[in-house]
C-alpha positions in Angstrom: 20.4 0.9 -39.3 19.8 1.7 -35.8 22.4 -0.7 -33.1 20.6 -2.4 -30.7 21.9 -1.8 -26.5 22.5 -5.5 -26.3 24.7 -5.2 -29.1 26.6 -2.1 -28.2 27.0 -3.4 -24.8 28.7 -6.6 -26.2 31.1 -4.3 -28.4 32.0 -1.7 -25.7 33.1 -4.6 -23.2 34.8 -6.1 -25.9 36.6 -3.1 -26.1 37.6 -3.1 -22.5 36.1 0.2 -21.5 33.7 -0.3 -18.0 30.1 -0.6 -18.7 27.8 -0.3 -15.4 26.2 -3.6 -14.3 22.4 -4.1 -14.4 21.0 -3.7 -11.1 19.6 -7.1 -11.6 23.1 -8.8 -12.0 24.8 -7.1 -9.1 21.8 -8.6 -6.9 21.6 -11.8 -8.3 25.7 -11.9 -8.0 25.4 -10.6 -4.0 22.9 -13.2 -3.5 24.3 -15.9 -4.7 28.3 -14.7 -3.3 25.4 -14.4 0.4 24.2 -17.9 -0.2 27.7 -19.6 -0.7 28.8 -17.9 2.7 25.6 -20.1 4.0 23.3 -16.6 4.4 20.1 -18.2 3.5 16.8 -15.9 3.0 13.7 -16.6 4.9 11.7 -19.5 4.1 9.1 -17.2 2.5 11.1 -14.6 0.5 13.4 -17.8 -0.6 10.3 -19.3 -2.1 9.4 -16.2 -3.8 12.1 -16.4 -5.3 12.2 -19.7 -6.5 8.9 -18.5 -7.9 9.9 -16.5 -10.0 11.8 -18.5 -12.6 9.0 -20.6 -14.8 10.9 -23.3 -15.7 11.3 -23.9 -11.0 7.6 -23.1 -10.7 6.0 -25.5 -12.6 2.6 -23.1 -12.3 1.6 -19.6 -12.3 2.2 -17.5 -9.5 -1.0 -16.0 -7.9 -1.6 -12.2 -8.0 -0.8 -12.2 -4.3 2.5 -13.3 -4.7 3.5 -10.9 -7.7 2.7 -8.1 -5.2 4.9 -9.8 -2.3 7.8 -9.6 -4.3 7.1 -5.9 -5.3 6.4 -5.3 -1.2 9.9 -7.2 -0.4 12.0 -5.0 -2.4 10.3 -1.8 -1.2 12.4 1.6 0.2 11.6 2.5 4.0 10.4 5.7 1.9 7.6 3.7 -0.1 6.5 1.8 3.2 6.1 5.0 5.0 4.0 6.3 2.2 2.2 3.7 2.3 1.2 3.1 5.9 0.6 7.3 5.7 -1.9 6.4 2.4 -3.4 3.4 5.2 -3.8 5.7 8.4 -5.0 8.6 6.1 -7.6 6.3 4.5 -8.9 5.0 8.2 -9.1 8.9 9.2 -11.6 9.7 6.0 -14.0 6.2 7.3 -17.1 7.3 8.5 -17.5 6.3 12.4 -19.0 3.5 13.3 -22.7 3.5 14.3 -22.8 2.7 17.9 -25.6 0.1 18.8 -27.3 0.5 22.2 -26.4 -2.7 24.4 -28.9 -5.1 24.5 -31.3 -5.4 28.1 -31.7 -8.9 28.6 -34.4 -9.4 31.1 -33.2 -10.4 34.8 -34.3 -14.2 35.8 -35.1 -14.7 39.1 -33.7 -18.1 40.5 -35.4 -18.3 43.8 -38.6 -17.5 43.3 
């Protein structure tokens, strides 16, 4: 009968030997240690938060907001990528046609 982690996790603590936190708990812990020492987050990543938890929300969150949170938590290494994937996709558009201006004729006022 295979253990499950949750279980063996439970029993190795138990036993007093040091199990590495989730990355989860460690935020969630700085967080909340940030917001005691009155560090608050942004208006808008604070409600993203907030979000997050179903029984706070009420609602779903929208599609947009799902990929906020992934953009929030992003390396410097993913945003480069990413604006590199951006400026690399506006170099492969086609140009723009240009449009020859428009010749309105002239309107003589004092004749």
């Amino acid at each position: 009968m295979p253990i499950e982690s949750d279980e063996l996790r439970r029993k190795v603590v138990r036993a007093g030997a040091p199990v590495r936190e989730p990355e989860v708990e460690r935020a969630s812990k700085a967080l909340l240690r940030q917001l005691a020492l009155d560090q608050k987050p942004r208006r808008a990543l604070a409600q993203l938060i907030a979000e997050s938890f179903p029984e706070a929300r009420g609602s779903a969150v929208s599609s947009e907001a799902e990929r906020m949170k992934l953009w929030a938590g992003a390396s410097m290494d993913e945003r480069g990528e990413a604006l590199t994937d951006l400026l690399e996709l506006g170099d492969a558009l086609p140009p723009a046609k240009r449009r020859e201006a428009t010749v309105f004729p002239r309107i003589d006022s004092l004749g």
